[in-house]
C-alpha positions as CSV (number, residue, x, y, z in Angstrom):
1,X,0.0,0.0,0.0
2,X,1.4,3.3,-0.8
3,X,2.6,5.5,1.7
4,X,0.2,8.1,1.5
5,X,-3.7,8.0,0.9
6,X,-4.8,6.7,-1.9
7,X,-7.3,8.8,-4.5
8,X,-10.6,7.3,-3.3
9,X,-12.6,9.4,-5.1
10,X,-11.8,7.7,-8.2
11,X,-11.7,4.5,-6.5
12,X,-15.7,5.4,-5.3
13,X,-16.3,6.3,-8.7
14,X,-15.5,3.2,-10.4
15,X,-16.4,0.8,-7.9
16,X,-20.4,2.8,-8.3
17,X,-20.1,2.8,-11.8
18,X,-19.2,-1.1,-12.5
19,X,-22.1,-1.8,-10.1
20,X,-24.5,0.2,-11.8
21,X,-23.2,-0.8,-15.3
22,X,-24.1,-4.4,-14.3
23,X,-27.5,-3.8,-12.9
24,X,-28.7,-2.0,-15.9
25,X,-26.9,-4.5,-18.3
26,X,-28.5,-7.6,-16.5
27,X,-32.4,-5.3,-16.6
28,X,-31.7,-4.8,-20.2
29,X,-30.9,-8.2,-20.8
30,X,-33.7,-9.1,-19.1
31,X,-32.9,-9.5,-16.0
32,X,-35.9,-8.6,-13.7
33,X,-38.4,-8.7,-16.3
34,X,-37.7,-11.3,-19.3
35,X,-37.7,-9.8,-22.6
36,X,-39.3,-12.5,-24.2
37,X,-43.0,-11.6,-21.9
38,X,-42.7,-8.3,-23.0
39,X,-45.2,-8.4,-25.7
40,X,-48.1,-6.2,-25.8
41,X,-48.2,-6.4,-22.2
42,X,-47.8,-2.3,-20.7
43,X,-47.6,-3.1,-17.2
44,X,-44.8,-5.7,-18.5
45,X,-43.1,-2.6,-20.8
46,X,-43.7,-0.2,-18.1
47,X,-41.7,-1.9,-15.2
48,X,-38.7,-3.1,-18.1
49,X,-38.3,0.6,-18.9
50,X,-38.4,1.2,-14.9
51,X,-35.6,-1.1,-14.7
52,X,-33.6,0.7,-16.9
53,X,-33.8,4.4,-16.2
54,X,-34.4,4.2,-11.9
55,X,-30.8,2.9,-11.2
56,X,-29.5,5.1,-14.3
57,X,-31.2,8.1,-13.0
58,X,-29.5,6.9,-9.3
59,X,-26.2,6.4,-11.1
60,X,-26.3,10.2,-12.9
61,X,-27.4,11.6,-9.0
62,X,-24.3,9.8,-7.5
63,X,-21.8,11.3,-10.5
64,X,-23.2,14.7,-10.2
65,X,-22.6,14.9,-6.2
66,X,-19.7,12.9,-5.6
67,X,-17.5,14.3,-8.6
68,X,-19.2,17.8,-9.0
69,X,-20.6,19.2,-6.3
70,X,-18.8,17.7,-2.7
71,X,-15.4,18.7,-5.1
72,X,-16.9,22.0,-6.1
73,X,-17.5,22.9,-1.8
74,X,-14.3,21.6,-0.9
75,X,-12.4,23.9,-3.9
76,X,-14.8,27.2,-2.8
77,X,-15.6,26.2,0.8
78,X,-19.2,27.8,-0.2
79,X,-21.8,26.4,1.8
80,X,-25.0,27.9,0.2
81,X,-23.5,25.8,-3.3
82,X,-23.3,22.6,-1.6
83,X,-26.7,23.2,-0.4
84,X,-28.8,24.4,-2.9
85,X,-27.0,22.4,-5.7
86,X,-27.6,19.1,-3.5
87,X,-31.1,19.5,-2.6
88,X,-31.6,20.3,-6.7
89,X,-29.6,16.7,-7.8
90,X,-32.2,15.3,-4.6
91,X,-35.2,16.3,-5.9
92,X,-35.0,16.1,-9.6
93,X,-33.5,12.6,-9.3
94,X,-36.5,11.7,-6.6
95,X,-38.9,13.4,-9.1
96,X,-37.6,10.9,-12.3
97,X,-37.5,7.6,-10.0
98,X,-40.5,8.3,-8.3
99,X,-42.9,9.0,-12.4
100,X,-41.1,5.6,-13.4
101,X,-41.7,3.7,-10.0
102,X,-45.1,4.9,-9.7
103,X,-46.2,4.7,-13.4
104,X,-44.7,0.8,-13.6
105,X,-47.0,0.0,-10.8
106,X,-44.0,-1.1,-8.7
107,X,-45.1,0.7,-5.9
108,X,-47.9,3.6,-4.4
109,X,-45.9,5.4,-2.3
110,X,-44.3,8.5,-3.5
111,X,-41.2,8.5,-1.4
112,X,-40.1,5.7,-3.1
113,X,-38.6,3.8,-0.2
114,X,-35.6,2.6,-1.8
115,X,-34.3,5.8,-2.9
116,X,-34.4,7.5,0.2
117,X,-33.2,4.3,1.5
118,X,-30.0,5.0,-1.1
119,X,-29.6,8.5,-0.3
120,X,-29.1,7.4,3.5
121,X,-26.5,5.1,2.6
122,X,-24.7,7.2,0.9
123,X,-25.2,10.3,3.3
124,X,-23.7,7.2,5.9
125,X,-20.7,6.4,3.8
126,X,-19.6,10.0,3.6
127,X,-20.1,10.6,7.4
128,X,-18.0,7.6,8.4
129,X,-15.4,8.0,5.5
130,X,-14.8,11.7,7.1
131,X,-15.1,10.4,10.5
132,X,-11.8,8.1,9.3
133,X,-10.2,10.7,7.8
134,X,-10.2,12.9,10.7
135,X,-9.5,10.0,13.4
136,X,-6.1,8.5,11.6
137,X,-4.7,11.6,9.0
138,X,-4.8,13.8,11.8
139,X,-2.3,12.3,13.7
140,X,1.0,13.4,14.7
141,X,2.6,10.4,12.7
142,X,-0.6,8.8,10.6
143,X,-0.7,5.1,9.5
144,X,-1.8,5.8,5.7
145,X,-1.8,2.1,5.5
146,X,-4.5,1.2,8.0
147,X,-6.3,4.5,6.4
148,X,-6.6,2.7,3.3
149,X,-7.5,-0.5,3.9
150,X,-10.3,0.9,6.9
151,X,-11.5,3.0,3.5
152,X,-11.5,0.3,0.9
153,X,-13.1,-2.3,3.9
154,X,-15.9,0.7,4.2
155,X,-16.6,1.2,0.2
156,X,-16.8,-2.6,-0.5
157,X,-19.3,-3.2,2.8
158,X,-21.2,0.0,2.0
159,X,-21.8,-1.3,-1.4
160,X,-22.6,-4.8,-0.5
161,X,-25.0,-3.4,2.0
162,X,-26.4,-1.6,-0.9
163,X,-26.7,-4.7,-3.3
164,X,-28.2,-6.9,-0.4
165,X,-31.2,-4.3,0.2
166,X,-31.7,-3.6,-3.4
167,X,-31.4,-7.1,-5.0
168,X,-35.1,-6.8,-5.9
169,X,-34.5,-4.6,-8.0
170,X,-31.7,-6.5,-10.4
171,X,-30.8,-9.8,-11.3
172,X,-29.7,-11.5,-8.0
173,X,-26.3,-13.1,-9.5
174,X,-24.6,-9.5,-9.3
175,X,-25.7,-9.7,-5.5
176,X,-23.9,-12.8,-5.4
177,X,-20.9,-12.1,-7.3
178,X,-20.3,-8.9,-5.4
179,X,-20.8,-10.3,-1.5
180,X,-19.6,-13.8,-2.2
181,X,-17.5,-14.1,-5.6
182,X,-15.1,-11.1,-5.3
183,X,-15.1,-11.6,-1.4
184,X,-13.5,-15.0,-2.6
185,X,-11.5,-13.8,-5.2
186,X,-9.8,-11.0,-3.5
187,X,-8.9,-13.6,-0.3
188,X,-7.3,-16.1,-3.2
189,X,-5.0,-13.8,-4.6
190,X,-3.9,-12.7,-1.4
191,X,-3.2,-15.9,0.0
192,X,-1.3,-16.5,-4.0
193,X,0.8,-13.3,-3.6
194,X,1.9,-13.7,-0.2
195,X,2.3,-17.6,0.4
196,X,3.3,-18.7,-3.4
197,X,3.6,-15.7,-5.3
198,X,6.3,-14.5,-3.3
199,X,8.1,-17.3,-1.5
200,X,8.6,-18.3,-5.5
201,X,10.3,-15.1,-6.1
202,X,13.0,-15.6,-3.3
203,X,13.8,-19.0,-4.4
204,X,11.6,-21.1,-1.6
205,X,10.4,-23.2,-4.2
206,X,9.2,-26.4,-2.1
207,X,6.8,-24.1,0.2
208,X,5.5,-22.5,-2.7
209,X,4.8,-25.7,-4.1
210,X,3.0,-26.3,-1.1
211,X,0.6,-23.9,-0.6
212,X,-0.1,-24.1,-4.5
213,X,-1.5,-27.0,-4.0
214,X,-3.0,-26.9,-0.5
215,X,-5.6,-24.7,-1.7
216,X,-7.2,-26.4,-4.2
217,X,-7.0,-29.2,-2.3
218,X,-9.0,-27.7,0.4
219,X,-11.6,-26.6,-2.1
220,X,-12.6,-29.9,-3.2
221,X,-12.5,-31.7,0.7
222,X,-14.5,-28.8,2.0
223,X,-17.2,-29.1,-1.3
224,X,-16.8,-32.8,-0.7
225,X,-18.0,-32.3,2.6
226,X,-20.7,-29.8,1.8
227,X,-22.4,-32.5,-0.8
228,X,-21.9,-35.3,1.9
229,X,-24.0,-33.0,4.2
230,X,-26.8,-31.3,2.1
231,X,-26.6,-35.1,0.1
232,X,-26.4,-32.6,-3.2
233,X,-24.3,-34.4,-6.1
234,X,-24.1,-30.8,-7.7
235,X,-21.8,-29.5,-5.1
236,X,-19.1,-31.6,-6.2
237,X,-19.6,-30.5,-9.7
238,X,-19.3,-27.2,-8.6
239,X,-16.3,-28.1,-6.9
240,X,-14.6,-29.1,-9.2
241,X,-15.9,-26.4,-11.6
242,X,-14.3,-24.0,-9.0
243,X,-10.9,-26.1,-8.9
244,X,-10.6,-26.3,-12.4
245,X,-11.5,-22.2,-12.6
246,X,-8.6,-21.8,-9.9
247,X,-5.8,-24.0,-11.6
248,X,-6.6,-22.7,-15.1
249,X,-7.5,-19.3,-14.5
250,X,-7.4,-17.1,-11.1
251,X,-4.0,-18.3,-10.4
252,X,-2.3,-17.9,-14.0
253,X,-4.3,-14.4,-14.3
254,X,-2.9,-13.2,-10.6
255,X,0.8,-14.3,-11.8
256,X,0.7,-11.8,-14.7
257,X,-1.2,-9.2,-12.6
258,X,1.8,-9.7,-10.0
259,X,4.2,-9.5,-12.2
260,X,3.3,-6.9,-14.3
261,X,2.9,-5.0,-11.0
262,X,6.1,-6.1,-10.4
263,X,7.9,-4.7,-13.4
264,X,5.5,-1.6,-13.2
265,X,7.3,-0.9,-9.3
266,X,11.2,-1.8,-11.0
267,X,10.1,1.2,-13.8
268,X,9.0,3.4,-11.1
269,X,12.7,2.7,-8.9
270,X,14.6,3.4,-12.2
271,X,12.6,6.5,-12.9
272,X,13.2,7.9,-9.1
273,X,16.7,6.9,-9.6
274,X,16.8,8.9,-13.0
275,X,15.3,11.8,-11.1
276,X,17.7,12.0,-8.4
277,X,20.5,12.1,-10.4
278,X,19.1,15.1,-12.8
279,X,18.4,16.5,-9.6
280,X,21.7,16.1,-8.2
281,X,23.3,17.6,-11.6
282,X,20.8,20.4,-11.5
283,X,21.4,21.1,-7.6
284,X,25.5,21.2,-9.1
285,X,24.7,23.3,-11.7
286,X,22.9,25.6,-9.6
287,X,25.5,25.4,-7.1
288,X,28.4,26.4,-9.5
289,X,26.8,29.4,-10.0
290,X,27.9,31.5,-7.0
291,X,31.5,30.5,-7.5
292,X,31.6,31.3,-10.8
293,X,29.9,34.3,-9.9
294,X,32.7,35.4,-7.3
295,X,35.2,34.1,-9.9
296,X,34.1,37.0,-11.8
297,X,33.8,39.8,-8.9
298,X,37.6,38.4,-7.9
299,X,38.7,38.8,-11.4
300,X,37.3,42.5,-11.4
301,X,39.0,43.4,-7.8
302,X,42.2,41.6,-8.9
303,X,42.2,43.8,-11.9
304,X,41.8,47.0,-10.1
305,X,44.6,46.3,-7.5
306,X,46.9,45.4,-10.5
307,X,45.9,49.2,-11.3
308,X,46.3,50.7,-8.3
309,X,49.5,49.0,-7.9
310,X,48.3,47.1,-4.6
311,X,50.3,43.9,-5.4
312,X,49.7,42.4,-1.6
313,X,46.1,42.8,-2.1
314,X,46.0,41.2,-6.2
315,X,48.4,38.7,-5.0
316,X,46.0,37.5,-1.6
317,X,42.6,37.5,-4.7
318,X,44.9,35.1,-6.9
319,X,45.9,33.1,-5.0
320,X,42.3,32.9,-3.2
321,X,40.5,32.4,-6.9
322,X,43.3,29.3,-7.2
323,X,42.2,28.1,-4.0
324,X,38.6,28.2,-4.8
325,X,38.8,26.8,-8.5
326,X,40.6,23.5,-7.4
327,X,37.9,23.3,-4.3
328,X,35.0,23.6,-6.8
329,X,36.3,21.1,-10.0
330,X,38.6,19.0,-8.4
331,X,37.9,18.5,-5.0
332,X,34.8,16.7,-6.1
333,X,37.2,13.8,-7.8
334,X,38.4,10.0,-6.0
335,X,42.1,11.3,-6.9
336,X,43.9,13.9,-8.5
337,X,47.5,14.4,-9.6
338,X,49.7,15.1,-6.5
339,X,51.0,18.0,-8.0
340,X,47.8,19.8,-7.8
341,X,47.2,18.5,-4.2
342,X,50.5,20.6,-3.3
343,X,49.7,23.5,-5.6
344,X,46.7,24.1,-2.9
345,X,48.7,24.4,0.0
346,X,51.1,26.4,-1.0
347,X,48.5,28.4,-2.4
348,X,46.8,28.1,1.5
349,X,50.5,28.6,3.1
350,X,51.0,31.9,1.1
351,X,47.5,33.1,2.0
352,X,48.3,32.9,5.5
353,X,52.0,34.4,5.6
354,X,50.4,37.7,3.9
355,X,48.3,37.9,6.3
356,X,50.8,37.4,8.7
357,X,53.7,39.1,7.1
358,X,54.2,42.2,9.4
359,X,53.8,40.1,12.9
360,X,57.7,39.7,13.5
361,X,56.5,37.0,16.4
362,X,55.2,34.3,14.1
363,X,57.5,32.5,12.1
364,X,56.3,30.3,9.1
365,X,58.2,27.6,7.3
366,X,57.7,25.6,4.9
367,X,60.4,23.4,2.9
368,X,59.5,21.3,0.2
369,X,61.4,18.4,-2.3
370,X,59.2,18.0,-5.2
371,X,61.2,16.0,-7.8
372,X,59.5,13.1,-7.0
373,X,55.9,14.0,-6.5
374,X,54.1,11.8,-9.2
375,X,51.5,9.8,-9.0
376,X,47.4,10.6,-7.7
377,X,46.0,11.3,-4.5
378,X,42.5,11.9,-2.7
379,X,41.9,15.8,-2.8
380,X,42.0,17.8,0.5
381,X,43.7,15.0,2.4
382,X,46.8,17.1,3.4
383,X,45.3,20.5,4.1
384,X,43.6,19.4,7.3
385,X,46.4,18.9,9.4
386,X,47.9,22.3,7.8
387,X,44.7,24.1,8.6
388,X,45.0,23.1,12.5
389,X,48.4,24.4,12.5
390,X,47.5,27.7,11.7
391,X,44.0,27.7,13.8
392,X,46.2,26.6,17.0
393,X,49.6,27.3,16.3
394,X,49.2,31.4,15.8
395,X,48.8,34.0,18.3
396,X,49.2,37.7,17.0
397,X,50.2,38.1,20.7
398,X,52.8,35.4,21.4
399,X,55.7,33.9,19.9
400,X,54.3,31.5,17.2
401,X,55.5,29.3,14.6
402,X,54.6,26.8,12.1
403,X,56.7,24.6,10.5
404,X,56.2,22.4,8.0
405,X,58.1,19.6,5.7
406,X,56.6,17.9,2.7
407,X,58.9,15.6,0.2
408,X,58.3,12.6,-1.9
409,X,60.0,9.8,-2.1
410,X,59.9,7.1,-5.1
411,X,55.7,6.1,-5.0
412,X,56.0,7.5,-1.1
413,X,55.5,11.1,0.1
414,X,56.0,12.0,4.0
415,X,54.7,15.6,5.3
416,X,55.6,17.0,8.9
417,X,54.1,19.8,10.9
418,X,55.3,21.2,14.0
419,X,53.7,24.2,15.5
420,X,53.0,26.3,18.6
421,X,50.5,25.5,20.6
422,X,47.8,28.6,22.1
423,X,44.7,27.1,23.2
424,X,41.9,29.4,22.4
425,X,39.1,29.7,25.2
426,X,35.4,28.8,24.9
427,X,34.8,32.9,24.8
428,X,37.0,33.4,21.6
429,X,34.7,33.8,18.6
430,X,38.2,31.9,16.7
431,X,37.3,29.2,18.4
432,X,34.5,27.9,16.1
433,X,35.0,24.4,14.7
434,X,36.1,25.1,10.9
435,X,37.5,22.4,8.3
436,X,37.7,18.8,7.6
437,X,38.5,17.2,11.4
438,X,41.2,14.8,11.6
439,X,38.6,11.8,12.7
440,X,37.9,12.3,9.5
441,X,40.7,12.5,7.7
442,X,41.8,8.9,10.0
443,X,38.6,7.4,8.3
444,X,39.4,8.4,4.9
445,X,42.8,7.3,5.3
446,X,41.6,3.9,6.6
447,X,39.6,3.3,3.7
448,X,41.5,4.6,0.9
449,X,44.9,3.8,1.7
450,X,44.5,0.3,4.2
451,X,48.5,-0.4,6.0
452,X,49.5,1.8,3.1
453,X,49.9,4.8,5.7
454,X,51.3,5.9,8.9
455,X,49.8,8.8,11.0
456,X,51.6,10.1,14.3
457,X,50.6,12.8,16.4
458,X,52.1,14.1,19.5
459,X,51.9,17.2,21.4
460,X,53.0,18.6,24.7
461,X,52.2,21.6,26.4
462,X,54.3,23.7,24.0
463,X,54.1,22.0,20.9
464,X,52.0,19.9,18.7
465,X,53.6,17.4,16.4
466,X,52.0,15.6,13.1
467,X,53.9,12.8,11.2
468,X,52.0,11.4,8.2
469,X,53.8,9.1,5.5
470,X,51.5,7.6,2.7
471,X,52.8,4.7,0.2
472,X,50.4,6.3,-3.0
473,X,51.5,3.2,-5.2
474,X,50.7,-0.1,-4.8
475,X,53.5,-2.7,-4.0
């Protein structure tokens, strides 16, 4: 059942208009009154045409206030519609019945019982289906599934209520295909989905088996039994009929149905599949907009530094545009080229010592051997554990430094960091968690480079130590 309520105003519609079709197929055919004692008889003509047009004129009432009018109040929330157009679809429709009921000498009173009798039912159905809607939907956390099965359970006994009272009125097979036949039908394929359907789908084969065959063989016992008890032969022919009906067609008919329901739900997950990925490249494409946007404004103030000769300033936008370009094309990447791994922190380590620059109590190093720096890596793997030098290792107060050491080695590269240590307190408005954390970084390195890496960290009450060697190549 789907996970929100289903449309049951459609559902209504069609479950009314199947009934009706069949009551005023089987009074065409003949149904109530046979065709063949027509004749020249009126009162024979009369109640055929009565037939006919009563449940058509009931069917054309229903259509007009459940699709029309209850949709038309709930849309404009105008009261005096619902009223006045309702008591018009009453009264014309009692009007029709009533010339045809009375005129066919199928009754003398001009209520026409079983009209009013309809109109309650209905009037009932809508009270209780409302009365459902409001207990369960207006919950906190509502169960749509026991909402649509109460609903459905309520429309098929509603109906069945109204075939049972009105039977007189239509051939009495469509009162016993609609309380017992479909009743029957509906319980079979369940128990076929459920007990062979689906245990055949996971590969239980052998209960499957079972319960395929359990079923029809309770059929014929418990019609066996029936015929032993009422001593009627034809209930084992009818048993049988059944079986055969079962076998041959119920069962092959609720494989396709399941199936093609099947394929119908793997169409849907491919579709919501499809649609999450558009939406994930439209959510990047709108998402690409703002950088490229500041792309642009850093262009345009790098230009105008360049003019007025600010070279600090054009040189901080540069390097900052750099920085930004690689974090928006190829930090999304499993691995780029080391090179350009690098290239971003020294872009980051030059950002920081212009900042810096003028503070002669902060000392920044950073040596590098680069000859043998081939090979790929995982983007932003290395600028974590630069980043927390420079959020904990720099006062603008106190003697601060940060050093760090990055070479390569053949399919190997090994980067230190040593800085100063000034623990900001909670108060500082620095002292905001920023980055990727190194928990994080640990995972990543456990899953992308497994006894392929070696991660040290010390630290003392001075100075905080990082010692991290990565073997990029395979051995």
């Amino acid at each position: 059942m789907k996970e929100k309520p289903l449309h049951f105003r459609k559902i209504e519609l069609w479950l009314v208009s199947i009934t009706f079709f069949l009551i005023i197929l089987s009074n065409i055919l003949g149904g109530k009154v046979g065709i063949g004692n027509l004749g020249h008889n009126n009162d024979q003509m009369a109640r055929y045409f009565a037939y006919i047009f009563m449940p058509s004129f009931m069917f054309v009432a229903f259509y007009l206030m459940h699709m029309k009018i209850i949709p038309l109040y709930l849309k404009e929330k105008k009261m005096w519609k619902l009223i006045v157009f309702g008591l018009l679809s009453f009264f014309v429709t009692w009007l029709l019945v009533g010339i045809f009921y009375v005129s066919s000498d199928l009754g003398r009173n001009p209520f026409v019982p079983f009209y009013f009798s309809g109109v309650a039912l209905y009037s009932g159905y809508f009270i209780l289906a409302s009365f459902l809607k409001n207990l369960i939907l207006n919950r906190k956390d509502p169960s749509y599934f026991t909402y649509n099965i109460l609903r459905l359970t309520t429309a098929y006994t509603f109906l069945a209520i109204f075939l049972f009272k009105f039977h007189r009125n239509f051939n009495d097979v469509i009162t016993v295909i609609y309380i017992f036949i479909i009743p029957a039908l509906i319980a079979i394929f369940i128990y076929n989905y459920f007990l062979v359907y689906r245990n055949r789908e996971i590969g239980k084969n052998k209960p499957a088996l079972f319960y395929y065959w359990l079923l029809p063989i309770l059929m014929l016992i418990t019609f066996g039994i029936i015929a032993g008890i009422s001593e009627a032969e034809e209930a084992i022919v009818v048993g049988v009929v059944s079986v055969a009906a079962l076998m041959l067609i119920v069962n092959p008919a609720s494989n396709a149905i399941f199936k093609k329901y099947q394929e119908h739900i793997e169409t849907l997950d491919t579709l919501n599949v499809q649609l999450e990925e558009k939406t994930t490249d439209l959510k990047q494409l709108r998402n690409q907009i703002n950088p490229h946007f500041l792309f642009n404004a850093l262009n345009t103030i790098y230009g105008i530094s360049l003019q007025e000769n600010a070279e600090k300033t054009s040189e901080s936008v540069q390097k900052l545009g750099d920085m930004m370009r690689f974090m928006l094309h190829e930090n999304t990447q499993e691995a780029i080229p080391l090179n350009r791994e690098i290239d971003y922190l020294i872009n980051y380590v030059d950002l920081q010592e212009l900042r810096i620059q003028e503070q002669e109590n902060i000392d920044i190093l950073f040596s590098r051997k680069e000859e043998h720096c081939k090979g790929n890596i995982a983007p932003m793997l290395l600028i974590p554990f630069i980043e927390n030098a420079f959020k904990h290792g720099i006062s603008l107060q106190k003697k601060s430094w940060v050093k760090i050491n990055l070479r390569c080695l053949e399919g190997s590269l090994h980067l230190d960091i040593n800085n100063s240590i000034h623990r900001k307190s909670e108060e500082d408005p620095e002292n905001v968690p920023s980055g990727i954390g190194l928990n994080n970084v640990r995972q990543r390195l456990n899953l992308l480079y497994p006894n392929r890496y070696e991660l040290v960290i010390r630290e003392n009450d001075l100075e905080y130590f990082v010692h991290l060697s990565i073997q990029l190549n395979k051995s």
